[in-house]
C-alpha positions as a Markdown table, in Angstrom:
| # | Residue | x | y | z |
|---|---|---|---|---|
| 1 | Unk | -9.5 | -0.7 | -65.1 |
| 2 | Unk | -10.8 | 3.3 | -66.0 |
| 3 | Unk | -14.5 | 2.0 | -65.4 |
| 4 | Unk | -13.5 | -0.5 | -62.0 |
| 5 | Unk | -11.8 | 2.5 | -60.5 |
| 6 | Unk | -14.8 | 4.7 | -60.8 |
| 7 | Unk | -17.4 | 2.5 | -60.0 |
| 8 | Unk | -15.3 | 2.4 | -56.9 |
| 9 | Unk | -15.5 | 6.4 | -56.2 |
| 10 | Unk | -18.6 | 7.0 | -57.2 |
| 11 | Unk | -20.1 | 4.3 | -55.3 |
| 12 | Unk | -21.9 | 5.1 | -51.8 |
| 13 | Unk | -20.0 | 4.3 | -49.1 |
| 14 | Unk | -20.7 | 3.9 | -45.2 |
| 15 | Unk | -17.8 | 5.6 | -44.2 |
| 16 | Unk | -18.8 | 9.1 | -46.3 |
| 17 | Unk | -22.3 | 8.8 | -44.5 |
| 18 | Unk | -20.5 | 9.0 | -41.1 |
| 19 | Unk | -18.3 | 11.8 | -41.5 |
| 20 | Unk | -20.4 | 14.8 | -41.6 |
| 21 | Unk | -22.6 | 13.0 | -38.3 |
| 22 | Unk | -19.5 | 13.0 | -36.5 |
| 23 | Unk | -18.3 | 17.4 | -36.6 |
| 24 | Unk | -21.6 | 18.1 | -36.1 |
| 25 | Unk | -21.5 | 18.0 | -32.3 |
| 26 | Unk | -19.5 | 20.4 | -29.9 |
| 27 | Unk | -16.8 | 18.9 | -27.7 |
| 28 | Unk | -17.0 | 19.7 | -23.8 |
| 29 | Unk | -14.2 | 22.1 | -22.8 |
| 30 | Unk | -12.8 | 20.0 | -20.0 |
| 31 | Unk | -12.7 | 21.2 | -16.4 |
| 32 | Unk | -9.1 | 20.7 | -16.1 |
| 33 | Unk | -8.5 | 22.0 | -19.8 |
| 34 | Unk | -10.6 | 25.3 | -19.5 |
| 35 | Unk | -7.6 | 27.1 | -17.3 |
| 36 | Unk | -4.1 | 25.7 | -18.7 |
| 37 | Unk | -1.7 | 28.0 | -19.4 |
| 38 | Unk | 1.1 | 27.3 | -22.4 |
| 39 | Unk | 4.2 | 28.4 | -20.2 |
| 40 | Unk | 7.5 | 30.1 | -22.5 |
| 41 | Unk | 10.4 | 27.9 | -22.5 |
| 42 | Unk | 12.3 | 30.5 | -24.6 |
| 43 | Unk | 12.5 | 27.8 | -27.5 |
| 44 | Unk | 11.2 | 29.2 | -30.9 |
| 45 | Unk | 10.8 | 26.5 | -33.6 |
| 46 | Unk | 11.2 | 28.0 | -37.3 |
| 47 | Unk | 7.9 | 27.6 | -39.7 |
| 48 | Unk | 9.7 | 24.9 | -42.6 |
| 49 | Unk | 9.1 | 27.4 | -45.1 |
């Protein structure tokens, strides 16, 4: 099972050759994105610490 379960990692997948393709371009700031504003509701959530 030891030997199956590497042959499985180690193995080249399709998947692995598309991640690094995929940060490689910028996204478009979107016109209607570019001037929000995050308004204050007066709600503070704790960090979970």
């Amino acid at each position: 099972v030891t030997i199956a379960c590497d042959a499985v990692l180690s193995s080249k997948s399709p998947y692995r050759k598309q991640d690094p393709d995929t940060w490689e371009n910028e996204l478009p700031v979107s016109k209607y994105a570019n001037n929000l504003t995050q308004l204050d509701n007066g709600v503070r959530i704790p960090p979970r610490c």
